[in-house]
N, C-alpha and C positions, 0 to 999 in steps of 0.2 A: 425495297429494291425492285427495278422493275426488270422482266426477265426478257428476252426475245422467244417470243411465237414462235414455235416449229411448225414451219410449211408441209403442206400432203409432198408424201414421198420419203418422209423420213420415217424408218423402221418401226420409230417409237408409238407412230400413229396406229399402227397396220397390230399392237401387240397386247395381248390382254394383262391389264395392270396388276401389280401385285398388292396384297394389302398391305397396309401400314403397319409398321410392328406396334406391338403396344408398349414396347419401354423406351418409345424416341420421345427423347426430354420435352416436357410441357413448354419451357421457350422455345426450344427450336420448331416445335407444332405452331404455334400462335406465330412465329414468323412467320413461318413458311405461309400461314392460310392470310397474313395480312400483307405479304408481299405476291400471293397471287390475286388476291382484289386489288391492288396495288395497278398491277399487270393487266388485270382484266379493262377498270375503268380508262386506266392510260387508253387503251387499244379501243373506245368505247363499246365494249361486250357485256352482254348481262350473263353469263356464263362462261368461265372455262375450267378446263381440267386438269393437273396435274401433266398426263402427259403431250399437252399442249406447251409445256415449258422443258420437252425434255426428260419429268420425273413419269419411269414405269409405276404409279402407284396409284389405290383408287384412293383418290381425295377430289373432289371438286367444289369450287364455288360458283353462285349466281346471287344475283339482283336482279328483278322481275319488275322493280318500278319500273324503269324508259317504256315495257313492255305493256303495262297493264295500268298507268296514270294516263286519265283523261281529264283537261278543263271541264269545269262545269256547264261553259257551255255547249259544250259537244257532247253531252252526256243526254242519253234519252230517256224521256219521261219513265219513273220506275224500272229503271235500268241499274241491276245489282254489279257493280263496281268490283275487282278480284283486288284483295287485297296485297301489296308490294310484299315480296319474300326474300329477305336480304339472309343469307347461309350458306356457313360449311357442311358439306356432308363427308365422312369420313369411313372408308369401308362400306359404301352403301350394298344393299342385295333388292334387288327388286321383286317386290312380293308378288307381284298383280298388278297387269295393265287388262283397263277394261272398258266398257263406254263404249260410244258410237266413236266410227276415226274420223277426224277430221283433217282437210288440209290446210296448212299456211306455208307460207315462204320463207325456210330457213336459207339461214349463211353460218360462214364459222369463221371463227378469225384464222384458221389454218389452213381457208383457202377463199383469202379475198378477191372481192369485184363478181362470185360466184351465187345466184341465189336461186334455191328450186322450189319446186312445191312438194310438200314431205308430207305423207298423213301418219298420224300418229291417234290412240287413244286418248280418250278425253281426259281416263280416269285413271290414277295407279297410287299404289301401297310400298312405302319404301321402307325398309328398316336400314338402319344406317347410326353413327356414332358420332355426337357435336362434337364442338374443338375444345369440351373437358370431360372427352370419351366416353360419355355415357350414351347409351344405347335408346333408340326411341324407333316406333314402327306408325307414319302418320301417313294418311292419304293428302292427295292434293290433286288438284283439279286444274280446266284448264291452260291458262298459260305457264303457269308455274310448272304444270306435270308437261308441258311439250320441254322447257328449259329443261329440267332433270332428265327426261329420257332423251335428251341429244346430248348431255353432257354425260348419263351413264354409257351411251353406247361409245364413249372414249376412253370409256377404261374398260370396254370388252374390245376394243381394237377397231371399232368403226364406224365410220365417217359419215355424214348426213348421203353425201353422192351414193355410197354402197346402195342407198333405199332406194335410188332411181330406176326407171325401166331401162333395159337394155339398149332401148333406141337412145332415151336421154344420156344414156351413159357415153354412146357411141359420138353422139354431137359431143358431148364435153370433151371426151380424151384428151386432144390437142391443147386444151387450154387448160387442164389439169397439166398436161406434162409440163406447157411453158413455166407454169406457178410453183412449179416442183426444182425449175433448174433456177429462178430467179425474179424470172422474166415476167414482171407485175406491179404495179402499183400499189403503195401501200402506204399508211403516214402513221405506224410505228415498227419496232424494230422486232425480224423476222429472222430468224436460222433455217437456212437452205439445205438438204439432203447433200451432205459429201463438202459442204464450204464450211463445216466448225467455225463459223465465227457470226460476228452479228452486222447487220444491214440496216 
């Protein structure tokens, strides 16, 4: 099933998730985490989160291939390759971000046509529960730790924009608000603040 994207503006974005219980029935878990990859690829993202479809809870997925697959011949001589991280992470806590920051240019699918430059740690420690609840505490590195800390920071309630300087903030407004009431382009299906229904 594929769900519609909640646009910035709706409550859900703006609110810190709750955990998952631990006696929601093992098929209804495995749907749910295979109808938000489902979601995610439709909308081509390599990350989303739970409350990116509406659901207060920490759960999120990503795929890190599109992110971090290079042809061979773009690839430079002794150049160490990040290997693709296809996963659920379920209840995650973030143990430790650390490393030099770096920037790149994120987007989110909850506020398309928008992309800024985010710095974030290189490096971080997550413990967190796969989709047959068991418990694991594993570092990761470059792109794969920029995907997981833009996707935890959506189940503490905030949004890539929140990291921007006050001047970037001020340039965006307007075009956050328009994104908020509708007023955007998009080529999959988006639930608007106050319109309950899908687009």
């Amino acid at each position: 099933m594929i769900y519609s994207i909640v646009a910035i503006g709706d409550p859900v974005l703006k609110t810190k998730a709750k955990n998952l219980a631990p006696d929601l029935a093992p098929a209804d878990l495995q749907q749910l985490i295979a109808d938000m990859f489902e979601t995610m690829y439709y909308a081509h993202g390599v990350g989303l989160a739970a409350p990116q479809i509406g659901k207060a809870v920490r759960l999120f997925v990503m795929d890190s291939g599109p992110m971090v697959e290079v042809d061979e011949e773009d690839r430079e001589e002794g150049e160490v390759l990040e290997a693709p991280i296809k996963r659920a992470f379920i209840n995650p806590v973030m143990v430790s971000e650390t490393g030099e920051m770096w920037g790149f240019e994120e987007g989110c699918l909850s506020i398309p046509g928008v992309r800024e430059l985010v710095n974030r740690n290189a490096d971080i420690v997550l413990r967190y529960e796969d989709e047959n609840r068991q418990v694991h505490e594993e570092a990761f590195s470059g792109m794969a730790a920029r995907i997981i800390q833009h996707e935890y920071d959506h189940l503490e309630g905030v949004l890539f924009t929140d990291k921007l300087s006050a001047f970037k903030k001020q340039l965006l407004k307007g075009k956050l608000a328009r994104i908020s009431k509708g007023d955007v382009k998009h080529d999959y299906r988006m639930r608007f603040a106050g319109e309950g229904k899908r687009r």
